[in-house]
BAFI-3210 file (N, C-alpha, C; in Angstrom, 3 decimals, decimal comma, padded with zeros to 6 digits):
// residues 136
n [1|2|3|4|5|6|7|8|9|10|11|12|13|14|15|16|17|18|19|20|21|22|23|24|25|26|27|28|29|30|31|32|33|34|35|36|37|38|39|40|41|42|43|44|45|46|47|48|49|50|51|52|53|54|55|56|57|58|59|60|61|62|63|64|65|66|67|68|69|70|71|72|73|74|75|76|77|78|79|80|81|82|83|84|85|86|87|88|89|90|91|92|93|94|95|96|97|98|99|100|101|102|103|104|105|106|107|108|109|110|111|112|113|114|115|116|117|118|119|120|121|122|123|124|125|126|127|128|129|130|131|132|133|134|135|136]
n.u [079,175|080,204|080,159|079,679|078,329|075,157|071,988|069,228|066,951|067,547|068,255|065,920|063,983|065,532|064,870|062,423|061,741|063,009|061,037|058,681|059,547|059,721|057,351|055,786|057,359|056,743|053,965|053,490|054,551|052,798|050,890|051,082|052,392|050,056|047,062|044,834|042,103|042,586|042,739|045,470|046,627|045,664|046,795|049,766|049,410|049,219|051,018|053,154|052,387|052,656|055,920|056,142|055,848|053,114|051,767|049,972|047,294|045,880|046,852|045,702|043,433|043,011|043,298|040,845|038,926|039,495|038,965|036,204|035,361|035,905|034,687|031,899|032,332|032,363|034,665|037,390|040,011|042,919|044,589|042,458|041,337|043,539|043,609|041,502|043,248|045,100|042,934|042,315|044,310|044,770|042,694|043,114|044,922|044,030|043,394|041,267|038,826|040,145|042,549|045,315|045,908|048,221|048,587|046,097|046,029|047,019|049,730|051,725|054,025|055,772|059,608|061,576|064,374|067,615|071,006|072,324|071,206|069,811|067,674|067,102|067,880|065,942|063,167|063,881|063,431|061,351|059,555|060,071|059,209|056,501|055,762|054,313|053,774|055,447|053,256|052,964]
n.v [005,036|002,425|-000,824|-002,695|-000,895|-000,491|001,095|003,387|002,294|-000,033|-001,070|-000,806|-002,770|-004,866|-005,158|-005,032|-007,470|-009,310|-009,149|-009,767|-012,778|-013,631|-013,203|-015,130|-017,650|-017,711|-018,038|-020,204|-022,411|-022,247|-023,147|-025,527|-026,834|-026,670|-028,503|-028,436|-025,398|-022,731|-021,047|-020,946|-021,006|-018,698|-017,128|-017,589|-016,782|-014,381|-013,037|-013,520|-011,578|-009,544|-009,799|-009,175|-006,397|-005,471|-004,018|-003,750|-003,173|-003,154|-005,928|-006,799|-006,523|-007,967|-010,948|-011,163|-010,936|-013,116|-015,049|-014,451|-014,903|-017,939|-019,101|-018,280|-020,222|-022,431|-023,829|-026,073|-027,644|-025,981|-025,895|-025,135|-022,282|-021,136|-019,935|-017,860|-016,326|-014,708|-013,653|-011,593|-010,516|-009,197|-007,639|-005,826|-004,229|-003,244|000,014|001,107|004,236|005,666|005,362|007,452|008,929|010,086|011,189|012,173|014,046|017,254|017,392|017,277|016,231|014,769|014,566|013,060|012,505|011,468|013,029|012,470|009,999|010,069|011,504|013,864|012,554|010,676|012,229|013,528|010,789|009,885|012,339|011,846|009,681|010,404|012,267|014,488|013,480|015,071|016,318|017,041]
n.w [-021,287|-019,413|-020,011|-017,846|-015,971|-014,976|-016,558|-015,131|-016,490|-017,294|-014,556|-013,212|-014,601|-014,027|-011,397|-011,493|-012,698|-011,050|-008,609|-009,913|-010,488|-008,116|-006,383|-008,554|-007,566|-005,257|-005,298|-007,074|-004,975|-002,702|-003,809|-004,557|-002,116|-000,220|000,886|001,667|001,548|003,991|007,258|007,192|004,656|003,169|004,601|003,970|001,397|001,524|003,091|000,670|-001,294|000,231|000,555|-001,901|-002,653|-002,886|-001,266|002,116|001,868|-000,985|-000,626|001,295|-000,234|-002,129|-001,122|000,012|-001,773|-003,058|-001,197|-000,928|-003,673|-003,302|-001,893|-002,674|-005,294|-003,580|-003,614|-002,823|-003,517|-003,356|-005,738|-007,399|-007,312|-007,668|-010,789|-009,643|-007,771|-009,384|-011,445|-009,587|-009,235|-011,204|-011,443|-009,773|-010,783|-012,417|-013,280|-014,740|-015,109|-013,674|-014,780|-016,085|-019,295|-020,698|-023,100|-024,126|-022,606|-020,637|-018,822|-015,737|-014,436|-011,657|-010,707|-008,716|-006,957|-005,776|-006,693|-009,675|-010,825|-012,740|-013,437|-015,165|-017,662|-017,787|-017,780|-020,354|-021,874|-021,678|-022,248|-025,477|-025,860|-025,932|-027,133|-029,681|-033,442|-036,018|-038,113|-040,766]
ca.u [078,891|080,904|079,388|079,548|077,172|073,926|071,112|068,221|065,998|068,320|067,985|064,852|063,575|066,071|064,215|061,067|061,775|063,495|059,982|057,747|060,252|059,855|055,802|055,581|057,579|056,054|052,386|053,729|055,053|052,132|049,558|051,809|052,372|048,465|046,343|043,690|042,166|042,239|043,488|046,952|047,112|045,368|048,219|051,034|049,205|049,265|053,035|053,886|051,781|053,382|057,029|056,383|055,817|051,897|051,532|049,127|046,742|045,833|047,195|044,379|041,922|042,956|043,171|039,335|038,199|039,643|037,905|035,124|035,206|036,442|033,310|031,044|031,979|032,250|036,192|037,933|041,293|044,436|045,198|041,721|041,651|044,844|043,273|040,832|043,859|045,099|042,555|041,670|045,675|044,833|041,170|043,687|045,774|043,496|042,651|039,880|038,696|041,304|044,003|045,875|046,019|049,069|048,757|045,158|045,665|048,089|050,396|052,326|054,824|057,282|060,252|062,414|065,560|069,318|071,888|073,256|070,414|069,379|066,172|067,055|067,843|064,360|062,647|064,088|063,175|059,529|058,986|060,403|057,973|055,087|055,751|053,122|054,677|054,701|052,023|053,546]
ca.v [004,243|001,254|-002,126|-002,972|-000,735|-000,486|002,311|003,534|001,677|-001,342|-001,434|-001,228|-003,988|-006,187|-005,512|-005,523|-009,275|-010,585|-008,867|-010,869|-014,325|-013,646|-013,588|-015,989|-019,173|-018,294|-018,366|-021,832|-023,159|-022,283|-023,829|-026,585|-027,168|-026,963|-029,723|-028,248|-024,123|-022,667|-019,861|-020,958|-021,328|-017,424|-016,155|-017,896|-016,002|-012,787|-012,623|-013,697|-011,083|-008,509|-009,620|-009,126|-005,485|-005,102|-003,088|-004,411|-002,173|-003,803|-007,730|-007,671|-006,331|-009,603|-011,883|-010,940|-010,828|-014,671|-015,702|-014,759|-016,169|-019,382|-019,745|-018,243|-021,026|-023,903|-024,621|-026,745|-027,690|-024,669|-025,515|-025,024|-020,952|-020,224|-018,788|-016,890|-015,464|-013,928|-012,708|-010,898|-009,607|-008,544|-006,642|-004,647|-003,527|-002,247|001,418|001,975|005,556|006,590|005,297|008,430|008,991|011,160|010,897|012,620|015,160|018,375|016,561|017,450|014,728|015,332|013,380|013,028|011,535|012,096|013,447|011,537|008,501|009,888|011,917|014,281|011,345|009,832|013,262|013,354|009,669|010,440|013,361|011,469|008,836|011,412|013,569|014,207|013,199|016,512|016,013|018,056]
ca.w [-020,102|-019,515|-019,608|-016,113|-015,204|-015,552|-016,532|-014,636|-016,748|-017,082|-013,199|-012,898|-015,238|-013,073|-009,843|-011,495|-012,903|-009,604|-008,045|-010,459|-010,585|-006,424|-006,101|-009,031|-007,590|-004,001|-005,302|-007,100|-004,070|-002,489|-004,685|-004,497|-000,726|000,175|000,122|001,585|001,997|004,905|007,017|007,145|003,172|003,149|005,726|002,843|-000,018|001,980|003,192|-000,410|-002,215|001,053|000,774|-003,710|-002,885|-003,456|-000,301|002,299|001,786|-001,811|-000,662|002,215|-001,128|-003,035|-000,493|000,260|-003,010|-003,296|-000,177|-001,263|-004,365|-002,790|-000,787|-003,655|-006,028|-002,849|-004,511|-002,000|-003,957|-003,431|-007,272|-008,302|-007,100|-008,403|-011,616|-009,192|-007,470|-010,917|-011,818|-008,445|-008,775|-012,483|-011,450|-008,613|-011,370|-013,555|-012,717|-015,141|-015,451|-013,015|-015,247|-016,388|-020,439|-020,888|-024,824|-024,107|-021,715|-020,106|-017,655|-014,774|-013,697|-010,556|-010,761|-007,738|-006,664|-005,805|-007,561|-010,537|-010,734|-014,128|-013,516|-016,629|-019,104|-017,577|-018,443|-021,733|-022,331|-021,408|-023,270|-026,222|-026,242|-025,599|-027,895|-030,571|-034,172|-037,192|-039,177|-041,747]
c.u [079,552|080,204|079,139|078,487|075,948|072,705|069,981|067,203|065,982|067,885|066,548|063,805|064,322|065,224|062,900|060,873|061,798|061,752|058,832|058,106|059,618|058,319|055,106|055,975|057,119|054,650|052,578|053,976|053,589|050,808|049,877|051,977|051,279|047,803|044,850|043,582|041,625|043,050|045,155|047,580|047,058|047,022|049,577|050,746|049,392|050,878|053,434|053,497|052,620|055,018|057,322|056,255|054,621|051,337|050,149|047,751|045,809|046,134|045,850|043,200|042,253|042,803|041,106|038,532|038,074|038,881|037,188|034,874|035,297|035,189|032,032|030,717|032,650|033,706|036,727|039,243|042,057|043,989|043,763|041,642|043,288|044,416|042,313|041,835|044,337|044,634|042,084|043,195|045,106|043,623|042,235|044,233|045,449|042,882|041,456|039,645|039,740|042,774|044,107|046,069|047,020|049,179|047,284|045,257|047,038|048,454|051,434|053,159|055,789|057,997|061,428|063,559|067,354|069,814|072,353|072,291|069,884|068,055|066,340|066,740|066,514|063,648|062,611|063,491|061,848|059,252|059,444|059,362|056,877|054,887|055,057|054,289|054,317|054,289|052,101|053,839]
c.v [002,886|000,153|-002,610|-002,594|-000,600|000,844|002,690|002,453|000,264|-002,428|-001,407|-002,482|-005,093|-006,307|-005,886|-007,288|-009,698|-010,167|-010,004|-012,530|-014,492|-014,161|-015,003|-017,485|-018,852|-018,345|-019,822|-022,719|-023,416|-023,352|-025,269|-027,508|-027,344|-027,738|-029,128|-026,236|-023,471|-021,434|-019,704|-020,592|-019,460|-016,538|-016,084|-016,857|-014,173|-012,022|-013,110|-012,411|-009,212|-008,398|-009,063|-007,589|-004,462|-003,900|-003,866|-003,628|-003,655|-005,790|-007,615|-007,868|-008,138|-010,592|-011,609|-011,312|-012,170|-015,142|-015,684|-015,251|-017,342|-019,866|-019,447|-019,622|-022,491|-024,581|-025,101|-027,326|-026,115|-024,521|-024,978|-022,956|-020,655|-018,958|-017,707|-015,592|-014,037|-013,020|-011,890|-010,037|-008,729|-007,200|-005,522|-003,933|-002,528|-000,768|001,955|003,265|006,302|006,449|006,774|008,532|010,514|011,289|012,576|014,334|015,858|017,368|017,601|016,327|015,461|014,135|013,729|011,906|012,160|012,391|012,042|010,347|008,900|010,227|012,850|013,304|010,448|010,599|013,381|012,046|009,562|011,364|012,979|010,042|009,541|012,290|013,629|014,098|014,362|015,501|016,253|017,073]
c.w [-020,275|-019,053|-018,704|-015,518|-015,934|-015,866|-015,986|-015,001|-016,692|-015,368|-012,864|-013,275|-014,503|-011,891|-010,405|-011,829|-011,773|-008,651|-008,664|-010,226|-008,696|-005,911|-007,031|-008,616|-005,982|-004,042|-006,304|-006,031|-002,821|-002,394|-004,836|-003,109|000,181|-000,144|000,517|001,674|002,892|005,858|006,593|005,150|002,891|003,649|004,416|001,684|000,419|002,267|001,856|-001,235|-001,026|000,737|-001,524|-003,494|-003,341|-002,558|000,533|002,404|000,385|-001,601|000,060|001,028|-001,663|-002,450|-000,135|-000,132|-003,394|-002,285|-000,292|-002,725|-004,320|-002,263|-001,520|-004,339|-004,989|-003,662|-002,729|-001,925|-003,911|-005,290|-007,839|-007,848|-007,720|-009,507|-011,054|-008,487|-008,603|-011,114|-010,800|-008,659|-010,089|-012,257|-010,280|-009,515|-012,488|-012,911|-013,456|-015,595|-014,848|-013,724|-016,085|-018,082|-020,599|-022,191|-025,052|-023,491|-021,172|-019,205|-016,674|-014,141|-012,668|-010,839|-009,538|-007,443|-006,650|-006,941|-008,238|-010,754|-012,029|-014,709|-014,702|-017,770|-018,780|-017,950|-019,808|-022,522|-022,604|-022,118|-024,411|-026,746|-026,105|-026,393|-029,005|-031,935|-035,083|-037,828|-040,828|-042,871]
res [x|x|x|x|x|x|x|x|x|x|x|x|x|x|x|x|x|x|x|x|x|x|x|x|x|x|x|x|x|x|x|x|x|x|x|x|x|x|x|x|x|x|x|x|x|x|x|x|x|x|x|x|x|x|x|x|x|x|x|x|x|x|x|x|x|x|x|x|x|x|x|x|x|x|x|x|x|x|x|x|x|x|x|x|x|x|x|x|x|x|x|x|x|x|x|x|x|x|x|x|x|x|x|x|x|x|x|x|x|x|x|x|x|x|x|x|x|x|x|x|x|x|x|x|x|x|x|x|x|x|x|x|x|x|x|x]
***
């Protein structure tokens, strides 16, 4: 493969950064540009947490979850919720019992996608980290 280009995984760690760098300096700018909280500040945290790729489905859960913490603990400063936002993004991400343990258990993965994008060498890559080690 010639340096130029790049590898499935390569590419994906780029989008996923420019995705994180993307939600990270518009929930700074945010927290930054508000003096006070209110819906307008809500609306900013919602199209930032929509245009990062959270799905709105999950942004309305966080945005919710912060409002009402906002009005739980009577906060009135932007900067002082910030760390409530966080951790309201961090409690979405955790799945809990539903998280999947492929180490544990029979799996079934589908993997889809055009020709040539590298769904074998992603198969292979995956069953290579999964793979139980001889014991022997």
């Amino acid at each position: 493969m010639s340096e130029g280009k790049k590898g499935f995984f390569g590419r994906l760690v780029e989008g996923l950064a420019k995705t994180r760098n993307n939600i990270v300096s518009g929930i700074d700018s945010i927290f930054s540009g508000f003096s006070a909280i209110d819906d307008e500040f809500y609306e900013e945290i919602e199209e930032t947490l929509i245009m990062g790729d959270l799905g709105i489905q999950t942004t309305m859960s966080i945005v919710e979850d912060l409002r009402q913490k906002v009005k739980e603990q009577h906060i009135k400063e932007p900067e002082e919720c910030k760390e409530l936002l966080i951790n309201s993004i961090k409690a979405q991400m955790d799945l809990g019992e539903n998280a999947y343990e492929f180490e544990h258990k029979r799996s079934v993965v589908l993997v889809i996608g055009v020709n040539g994008v590298g769904k074998t060498t992603s198969v292979g890559k995956l069953a290579g980290s999964l793979r139980i080690p001889d014991t022997k």
